[in-house]
C-alpha positions as CSV (number, residue, x, y, z in Angstrom):
1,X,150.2,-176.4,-136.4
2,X,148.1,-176.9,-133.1
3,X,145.0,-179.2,-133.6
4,X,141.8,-178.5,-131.1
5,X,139.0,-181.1,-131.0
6,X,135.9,-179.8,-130.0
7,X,133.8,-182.7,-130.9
8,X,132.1,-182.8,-133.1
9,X,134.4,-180.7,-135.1
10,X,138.1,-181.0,-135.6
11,X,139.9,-177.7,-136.4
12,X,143.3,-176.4,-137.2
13,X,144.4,-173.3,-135.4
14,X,147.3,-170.7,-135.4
15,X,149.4,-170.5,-132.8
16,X,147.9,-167.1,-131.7
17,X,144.3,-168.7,-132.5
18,X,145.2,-172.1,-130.2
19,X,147.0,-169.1,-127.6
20,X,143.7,-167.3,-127.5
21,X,141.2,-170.5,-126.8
22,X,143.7,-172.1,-123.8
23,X,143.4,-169.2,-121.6
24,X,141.0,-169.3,-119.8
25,X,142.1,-166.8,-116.9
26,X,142.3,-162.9,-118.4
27,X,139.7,-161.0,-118.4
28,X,140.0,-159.8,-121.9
29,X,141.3,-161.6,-125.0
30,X,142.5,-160.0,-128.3
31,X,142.7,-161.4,-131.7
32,X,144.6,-158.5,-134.0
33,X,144.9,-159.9,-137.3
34,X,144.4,-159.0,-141.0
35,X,141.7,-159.1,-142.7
36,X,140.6,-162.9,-144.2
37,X,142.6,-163.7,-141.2
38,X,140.4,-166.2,-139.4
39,X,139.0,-163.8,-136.6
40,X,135.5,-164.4,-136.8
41,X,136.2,-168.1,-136.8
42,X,138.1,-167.8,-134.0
43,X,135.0,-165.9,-132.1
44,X,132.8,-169.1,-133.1
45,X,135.2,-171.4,-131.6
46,X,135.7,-169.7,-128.4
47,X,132.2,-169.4,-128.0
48,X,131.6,-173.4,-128.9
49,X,134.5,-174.1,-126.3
50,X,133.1,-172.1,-123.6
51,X,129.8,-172.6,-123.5
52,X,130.3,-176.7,-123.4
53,X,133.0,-175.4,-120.2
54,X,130.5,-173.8,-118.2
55,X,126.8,-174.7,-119.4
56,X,123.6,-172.7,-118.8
57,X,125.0,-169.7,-118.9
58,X,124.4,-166.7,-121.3
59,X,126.4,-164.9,-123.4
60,X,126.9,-161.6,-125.7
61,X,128.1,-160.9,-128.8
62,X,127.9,-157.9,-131.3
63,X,129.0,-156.5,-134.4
64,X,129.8,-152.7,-135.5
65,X,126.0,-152.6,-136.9
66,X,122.8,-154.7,-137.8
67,X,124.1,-154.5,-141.4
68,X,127.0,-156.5,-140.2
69,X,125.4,-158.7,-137.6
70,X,123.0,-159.8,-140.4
71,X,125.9,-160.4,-143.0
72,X,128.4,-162.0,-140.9
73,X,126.9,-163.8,-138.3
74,X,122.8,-164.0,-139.0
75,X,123.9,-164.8,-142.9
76,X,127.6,-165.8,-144.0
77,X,128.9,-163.7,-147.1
78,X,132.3,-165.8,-146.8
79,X,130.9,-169.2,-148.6
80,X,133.6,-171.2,-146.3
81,X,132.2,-169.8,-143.5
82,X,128.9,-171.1,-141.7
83,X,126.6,-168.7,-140.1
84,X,126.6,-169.0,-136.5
85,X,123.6,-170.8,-136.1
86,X,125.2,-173.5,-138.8
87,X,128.2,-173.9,-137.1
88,X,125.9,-174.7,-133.8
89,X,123.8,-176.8,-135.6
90,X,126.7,-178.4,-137.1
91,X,128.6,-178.8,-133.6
92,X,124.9,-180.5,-132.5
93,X,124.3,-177.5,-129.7
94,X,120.8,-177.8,-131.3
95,X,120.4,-173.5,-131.8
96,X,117.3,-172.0,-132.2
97,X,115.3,-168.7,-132.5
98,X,113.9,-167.9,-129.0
99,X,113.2,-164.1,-129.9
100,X,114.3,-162.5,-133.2
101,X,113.1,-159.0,-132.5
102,X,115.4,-159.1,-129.9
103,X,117.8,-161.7,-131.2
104,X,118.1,-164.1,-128.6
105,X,119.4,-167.3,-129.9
106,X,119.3,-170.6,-127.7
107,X,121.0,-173.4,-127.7
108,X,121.6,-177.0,-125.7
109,X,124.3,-175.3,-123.4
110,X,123.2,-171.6,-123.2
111,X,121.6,-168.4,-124.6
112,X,123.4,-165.8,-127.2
113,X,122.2,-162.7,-126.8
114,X,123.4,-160.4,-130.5
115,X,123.7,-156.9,-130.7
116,X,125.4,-153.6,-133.0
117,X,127.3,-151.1,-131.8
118,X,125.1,-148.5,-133.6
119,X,122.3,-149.3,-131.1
120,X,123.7,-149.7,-127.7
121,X,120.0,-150.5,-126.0
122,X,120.5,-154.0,-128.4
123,X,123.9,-154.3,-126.3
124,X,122.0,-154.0,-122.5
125,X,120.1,-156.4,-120.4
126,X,121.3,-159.3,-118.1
127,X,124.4,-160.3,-116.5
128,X,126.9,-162.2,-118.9
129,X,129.1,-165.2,-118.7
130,X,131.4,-163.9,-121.3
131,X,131.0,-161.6,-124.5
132,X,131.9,-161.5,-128.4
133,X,133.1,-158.0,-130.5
134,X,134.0,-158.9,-133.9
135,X,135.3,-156.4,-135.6
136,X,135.7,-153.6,-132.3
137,X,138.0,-151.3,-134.2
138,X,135.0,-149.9,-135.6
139,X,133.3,-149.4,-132.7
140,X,133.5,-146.4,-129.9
141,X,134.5,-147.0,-126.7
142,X,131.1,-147.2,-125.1
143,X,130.9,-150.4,-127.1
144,X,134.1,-152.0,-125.4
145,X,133.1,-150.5,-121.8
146,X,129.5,-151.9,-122.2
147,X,131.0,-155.5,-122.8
148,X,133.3,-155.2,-119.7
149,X,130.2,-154.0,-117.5
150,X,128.2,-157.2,-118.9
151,X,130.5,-159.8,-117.6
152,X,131.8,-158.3,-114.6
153,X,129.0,-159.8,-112.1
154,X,130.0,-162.8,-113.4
155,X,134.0,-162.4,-113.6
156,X,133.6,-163.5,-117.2
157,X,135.6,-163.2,-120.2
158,X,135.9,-160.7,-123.1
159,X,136.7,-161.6,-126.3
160,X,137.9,-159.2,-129.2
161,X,138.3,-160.3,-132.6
162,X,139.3,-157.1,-135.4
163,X,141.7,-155.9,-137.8
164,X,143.6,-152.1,-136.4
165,X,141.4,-149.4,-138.3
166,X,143.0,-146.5,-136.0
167,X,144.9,-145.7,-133.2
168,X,142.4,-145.6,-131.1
169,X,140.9,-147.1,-127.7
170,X,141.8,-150.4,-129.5
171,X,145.2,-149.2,-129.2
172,X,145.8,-148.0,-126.1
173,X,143.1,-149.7,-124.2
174,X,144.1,-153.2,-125.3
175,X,147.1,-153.0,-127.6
176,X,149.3,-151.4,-124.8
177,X,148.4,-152.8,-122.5
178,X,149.7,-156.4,-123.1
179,X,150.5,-158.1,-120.5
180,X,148.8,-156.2,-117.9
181,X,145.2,-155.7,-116.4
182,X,144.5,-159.6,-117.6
183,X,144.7,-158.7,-121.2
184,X,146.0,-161.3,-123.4
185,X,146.7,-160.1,-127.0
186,X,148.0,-162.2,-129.6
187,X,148.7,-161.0,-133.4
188,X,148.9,-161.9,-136.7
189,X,148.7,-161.3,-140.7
190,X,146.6,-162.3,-142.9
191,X,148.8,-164.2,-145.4
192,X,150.0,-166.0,-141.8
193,X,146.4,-168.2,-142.5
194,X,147.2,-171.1,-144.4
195,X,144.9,-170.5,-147.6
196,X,145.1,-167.4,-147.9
197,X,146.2,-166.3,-151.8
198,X,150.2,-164.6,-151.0
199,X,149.1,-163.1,-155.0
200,X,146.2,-161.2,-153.3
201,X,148.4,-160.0,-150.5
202,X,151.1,-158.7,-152.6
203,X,148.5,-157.1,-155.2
204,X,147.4,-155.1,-151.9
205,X,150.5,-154.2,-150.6
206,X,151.5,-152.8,-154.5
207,X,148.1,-150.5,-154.5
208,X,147.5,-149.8,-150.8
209,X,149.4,-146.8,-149.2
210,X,152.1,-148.3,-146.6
211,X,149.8,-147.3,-143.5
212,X,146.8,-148.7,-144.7
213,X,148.5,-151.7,-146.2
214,X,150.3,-152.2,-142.5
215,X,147.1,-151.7,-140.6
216,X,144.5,-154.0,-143.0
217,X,147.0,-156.8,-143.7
218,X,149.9,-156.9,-141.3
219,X,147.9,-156.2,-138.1
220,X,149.9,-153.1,-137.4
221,X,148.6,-150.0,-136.0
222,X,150.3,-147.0,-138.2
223,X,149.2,-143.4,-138.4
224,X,146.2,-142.9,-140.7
225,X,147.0,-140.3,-143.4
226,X,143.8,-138.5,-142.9
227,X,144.4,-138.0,-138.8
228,X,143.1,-134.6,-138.3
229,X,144.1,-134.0,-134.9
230,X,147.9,-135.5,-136.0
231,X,149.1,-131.8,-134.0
232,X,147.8,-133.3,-130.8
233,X,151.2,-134.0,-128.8
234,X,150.3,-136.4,-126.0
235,X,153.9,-136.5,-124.6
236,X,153.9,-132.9,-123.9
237,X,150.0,-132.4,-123.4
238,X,148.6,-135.5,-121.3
239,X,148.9,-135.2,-117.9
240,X,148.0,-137.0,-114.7
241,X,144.4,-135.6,-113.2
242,X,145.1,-133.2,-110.1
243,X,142.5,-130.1,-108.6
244,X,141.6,-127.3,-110.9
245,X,142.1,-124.1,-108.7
246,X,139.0,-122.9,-108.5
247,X,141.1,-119.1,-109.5
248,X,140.7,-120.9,-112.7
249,X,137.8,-119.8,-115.6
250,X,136.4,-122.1,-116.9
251,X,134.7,-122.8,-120.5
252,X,132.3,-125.5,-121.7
253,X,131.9,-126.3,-125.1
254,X,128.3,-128.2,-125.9
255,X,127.0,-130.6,-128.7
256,X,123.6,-131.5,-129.0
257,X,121.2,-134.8,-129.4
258,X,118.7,-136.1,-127.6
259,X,120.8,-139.3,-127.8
260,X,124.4,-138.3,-127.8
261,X,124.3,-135.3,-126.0
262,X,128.0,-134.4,-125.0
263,X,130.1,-131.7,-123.4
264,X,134.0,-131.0,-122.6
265,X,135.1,-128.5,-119.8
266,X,138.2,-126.7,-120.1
267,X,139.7,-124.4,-117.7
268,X,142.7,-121.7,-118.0
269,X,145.1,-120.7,-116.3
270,X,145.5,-117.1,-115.7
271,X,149.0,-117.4,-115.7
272,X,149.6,-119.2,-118.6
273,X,146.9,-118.5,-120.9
274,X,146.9,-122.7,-121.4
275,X,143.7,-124.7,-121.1
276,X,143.0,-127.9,-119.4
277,X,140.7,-130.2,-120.7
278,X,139.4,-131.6,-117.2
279,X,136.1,-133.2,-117.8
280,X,133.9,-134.9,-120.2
281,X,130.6,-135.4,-120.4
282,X,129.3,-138.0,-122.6
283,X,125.9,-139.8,-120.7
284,X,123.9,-141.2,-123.6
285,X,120.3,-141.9,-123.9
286,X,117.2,-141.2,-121.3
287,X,118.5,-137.5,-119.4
288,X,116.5,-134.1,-119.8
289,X,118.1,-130.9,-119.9
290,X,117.1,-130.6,-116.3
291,X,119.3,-133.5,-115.4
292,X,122.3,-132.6,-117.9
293,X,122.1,-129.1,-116.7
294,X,122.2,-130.6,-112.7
295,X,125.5,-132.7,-113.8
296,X,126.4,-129.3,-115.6
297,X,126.0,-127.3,-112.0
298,X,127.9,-130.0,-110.0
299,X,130.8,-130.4,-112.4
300,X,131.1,-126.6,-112.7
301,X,130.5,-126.0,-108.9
302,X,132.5,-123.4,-107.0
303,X,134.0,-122.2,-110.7
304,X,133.8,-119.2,-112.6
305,X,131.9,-120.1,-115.6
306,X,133.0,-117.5,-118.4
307,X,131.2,-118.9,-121.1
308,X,129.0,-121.8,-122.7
309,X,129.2,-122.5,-126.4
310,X,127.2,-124.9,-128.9
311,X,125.5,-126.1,-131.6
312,X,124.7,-125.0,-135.1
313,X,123.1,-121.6,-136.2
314,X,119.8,-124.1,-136.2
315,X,119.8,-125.2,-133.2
316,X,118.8,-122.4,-131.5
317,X,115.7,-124.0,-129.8
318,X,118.1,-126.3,-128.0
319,X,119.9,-123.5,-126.6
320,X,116.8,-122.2,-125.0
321,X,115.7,-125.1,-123.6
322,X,119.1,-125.2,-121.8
323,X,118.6,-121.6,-120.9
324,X,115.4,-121.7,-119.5
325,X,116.8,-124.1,-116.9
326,X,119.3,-121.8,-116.0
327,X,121.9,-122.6,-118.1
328,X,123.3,-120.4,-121.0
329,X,124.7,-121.5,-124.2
330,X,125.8,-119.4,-126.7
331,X,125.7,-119.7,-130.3
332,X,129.4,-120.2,-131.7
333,X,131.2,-117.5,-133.3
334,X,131.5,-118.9,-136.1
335,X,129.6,-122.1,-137.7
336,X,132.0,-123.0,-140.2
337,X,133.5,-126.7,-139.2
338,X,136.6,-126.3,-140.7
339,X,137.5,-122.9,-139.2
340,X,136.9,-124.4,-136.2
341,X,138.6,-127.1,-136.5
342,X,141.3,-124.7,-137.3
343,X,141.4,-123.3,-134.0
344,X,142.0,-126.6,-132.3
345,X,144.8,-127.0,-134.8
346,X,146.3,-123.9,-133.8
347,X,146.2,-124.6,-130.4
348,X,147.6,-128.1,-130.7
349,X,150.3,-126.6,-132.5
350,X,151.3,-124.4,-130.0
351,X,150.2,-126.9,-127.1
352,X,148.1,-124.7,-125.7
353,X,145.9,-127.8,-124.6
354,X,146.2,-129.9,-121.9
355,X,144.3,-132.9,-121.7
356,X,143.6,-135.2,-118.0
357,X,144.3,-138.4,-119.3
358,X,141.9,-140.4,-117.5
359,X,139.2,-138.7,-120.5
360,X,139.2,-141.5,-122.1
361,X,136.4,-140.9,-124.5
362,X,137.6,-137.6,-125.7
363,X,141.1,-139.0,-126.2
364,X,139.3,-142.0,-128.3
365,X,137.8,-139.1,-130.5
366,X,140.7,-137.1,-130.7
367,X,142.9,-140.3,-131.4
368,X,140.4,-141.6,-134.4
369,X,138.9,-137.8,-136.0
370,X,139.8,-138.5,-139.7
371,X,139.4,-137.6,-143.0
372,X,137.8,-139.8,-145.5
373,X,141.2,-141.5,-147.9
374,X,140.3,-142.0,-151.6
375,X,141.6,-144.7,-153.4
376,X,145.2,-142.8,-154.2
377,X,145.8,-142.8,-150.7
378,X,145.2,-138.7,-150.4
379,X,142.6,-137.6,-147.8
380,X,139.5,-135.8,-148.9
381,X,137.7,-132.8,-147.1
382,X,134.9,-135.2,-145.6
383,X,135.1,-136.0,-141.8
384,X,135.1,-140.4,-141.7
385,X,132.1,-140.8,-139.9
386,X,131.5,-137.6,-139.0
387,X,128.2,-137.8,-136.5
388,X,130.0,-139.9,-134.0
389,X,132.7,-137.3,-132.5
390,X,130.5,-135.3,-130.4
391,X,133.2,-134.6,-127.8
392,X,135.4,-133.7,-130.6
393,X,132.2,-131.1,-131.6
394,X,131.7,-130.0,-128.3
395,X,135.3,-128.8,-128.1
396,X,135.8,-127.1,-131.5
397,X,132.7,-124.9,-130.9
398,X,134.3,-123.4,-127.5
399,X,138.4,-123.6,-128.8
400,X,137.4,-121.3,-131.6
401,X,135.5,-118.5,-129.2
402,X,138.9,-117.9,-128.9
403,X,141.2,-115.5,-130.9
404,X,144.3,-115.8,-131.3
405,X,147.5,-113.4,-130.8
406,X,150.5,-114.0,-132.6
407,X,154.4,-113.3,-132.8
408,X,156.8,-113.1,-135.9
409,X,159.4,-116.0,-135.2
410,X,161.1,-116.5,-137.7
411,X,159.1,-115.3,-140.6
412,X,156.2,-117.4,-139.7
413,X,153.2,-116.4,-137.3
414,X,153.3,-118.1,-134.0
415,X,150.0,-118.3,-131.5
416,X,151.3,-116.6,-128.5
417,X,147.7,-116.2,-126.6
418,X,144.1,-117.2,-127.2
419,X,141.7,-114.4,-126.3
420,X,138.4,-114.3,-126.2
421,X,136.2,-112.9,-129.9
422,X,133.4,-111.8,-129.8
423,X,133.6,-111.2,-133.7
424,X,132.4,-114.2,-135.5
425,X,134.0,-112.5,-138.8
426,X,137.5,-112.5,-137.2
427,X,139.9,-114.1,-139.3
428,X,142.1,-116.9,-137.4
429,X,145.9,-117.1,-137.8
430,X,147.8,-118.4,-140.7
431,X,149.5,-120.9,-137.5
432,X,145.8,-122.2,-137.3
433,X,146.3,-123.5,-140.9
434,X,145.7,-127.5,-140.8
435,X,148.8,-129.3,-141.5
């Protein structure tokens, strides 16, 4: 095996691990490995190694969520592990608390700024040298973009250390791209790790569904078996971004949240009857409805806006507040989640959506809305993490204004067009049937 020195302390390293730590020219760096596979190790050493390479500087790291930060990096749950501020301490960088509200941790040859995912203010603030995800495949997008923003002043470095949990931006942000945009990515399972109990992995393997098994051990990404939006064809249905005539109607489907709100703007072609997905709206934090509704005007500008659907039957305070600055949203026609998430099923079937694929964050949604798997493998009726798709809400409230008309082909109903109801009652197709 490779052997590192970084003195004090002499470590041994995978081959992907030693890979990982000697380049010191892409932009981003990717560790995909199993779980108990030395990842968050590996994010120790490569921040030991680079902040003795370029001193003075400051750097970022964060986990999925304070729970985590506080387990795995404030605390260590693995007992051979250190925390982070014993492994400094032990590699004599001398670490200490400069701010604990804020979680600023110095050291001999630089600051470490530690943030969650869940609170993306803790993830903000000055330009970075280089930044630390552990465990990214839990995290949305935002989190991944944030930590490219931070070091780009400074041409830093991005490191990624995670087991595949989906097929999402992980996957086709990182993953696929290999070997291009200055991404390195290096891979490897868990029983790969010398020490790690081959009884434990094969236990797993025997009791884990095949997917799961290959995502959590081997480092493979696989289809999830709770995928809701498994319909969603992106050979046929992603296509490259061109100019929506403005002959086109379009629809906007709304979710609401003072801190997430979100939208998705679709347009149809008369001719077809097929929509185009051709703009998301995702901002974050810190706008009022007067500024959404501004981006709303210029986004929708020289467009025939048909209608404007979202939220819940409870949220119809929201609406007004939208209304009264001159933009109307209607309550859905129906409020049931899984009869709209029917609709989209429907239409996916049928590939009545297009999708621009330069939306990045609603493919991230699309590519990751699951159902919670219990333990035999089987997935439940509850949405995994359920308050985070907010594109994915925004477009299920305006896909099932829609009605659909059908054809017998052979024996079975088939979605021929999607018309507008205005009868929340309305029952949808048998084709809308999840899958």
């Amino acid at each position: 095996m490779p052997t590192a020195t970084l003195p004090p302390i002499k470590i041994e390293l995978l081959l992907g691990q030693a890979k990982l730590l000697d380049d010191l020219q892409s932009s981003v760096l990717a560790a995909l490995a199993g779980t108990g596979g030395g990842k968050t190790a590996l994010g120790y050493w490569w921040l030991h190694s680079r902040m003795e390479r370029y001193p003075g500087n400051t750097w970022g790291m964060a986990e999925p969520t304070f729970g985590l930060l506080e387990k795995v990096i404030i605390n260590s749950s693995d007992p051979g592990r250190p925390s982070l501020v014993e492994y400094l301490a032990g590699a004599r960088h001398h670490p200490v608390w400069t701010n604990k509200q804020q979680l600023i941790l110095s050291t001999d040859w630089g600051q470490i700024y530690l943030g969650s995912a869940d609170n993306p203010d803790s993830m903000q603030g000055a330009a970075l040298r280089g930044y630390w995800l552990d465990e990214p495949g839990l995290m949305r997008l935002q989190a991944y973009q944030t930590a490219l923003q931070r070091v780009s002043m400074m041409q830093g470095q991005v490191l990624l250390t995670t087991t595949p949990y989906n097929l999402g931006w992980l996957k086709t942000e990182v993953a696929d791209q290999k070997g291009s945009k200055g991404i390195h990515v290096e891979s490897w399972r868990s029983i790969d790790r010398p020490g790690f109990p081959r009884e434990a992995y094969e236990e797993m393997k025997r009791k884990l569904p095949t997917w799961r098994f290959a995502m959590l051990y081997d480092a493979r990404f696989e289809h999830p078996a709770g995928q809701i939006y498994g319909e969603f064809n992106e050979a046929t249905c992603l296509v490259d971004r061109f100019e929506i005539p403005k002959t086109w109607l379009v629809y906007v489907g709304h979710d609401f949240g003072a801190s997430n709100p979100a939208a998705v703007f679709f347009a149809q072609d008369p001719a077809t009857g097929l929509f185009w997905a051709f703009q998301e709206y995702l901002p974050g934090p810190g706008r009022s409805v007067f500024q959404h509704v501004e981006e709303f005007k210029k986004i929708t500008a020289g467009y025939q806006v048909i209608a404007r659907l979202g939220g819940s039957h409870q949220e119809d305070e929201v609406r007004q507040a939208y209304t009264a600055q001159g933009w109307h949203i209607q309550e859905p026609n129906n409020n049931d989640v899984e009869t709209q998430i029917l609709a989209v099923t429907g239409a996916h079937q049928q590939n009545k959506i297009k999708v621009f694929r330069d939306l990045v964050n609603y493919l991230d949604e699309k590519r990751t809305y699951s159902r919670k798997v219990g333990p035999d493998g089987v997935p439940t009726d509850e949405i995994e993490d359920k308050a985070k798709f907010h594109l994915m809400d925004a477009e299920r409230y305006i896909i099932s204004y829609f009605r659909p008309d059908t054809v017998e082909q052979n024996g079975a109903a088939m979605v021929q067009d999607l018309r507008p109801s205005h009868n929340r009652d309305r029952e949808y197709s048998q084709s809308f049937r999840r899958g």
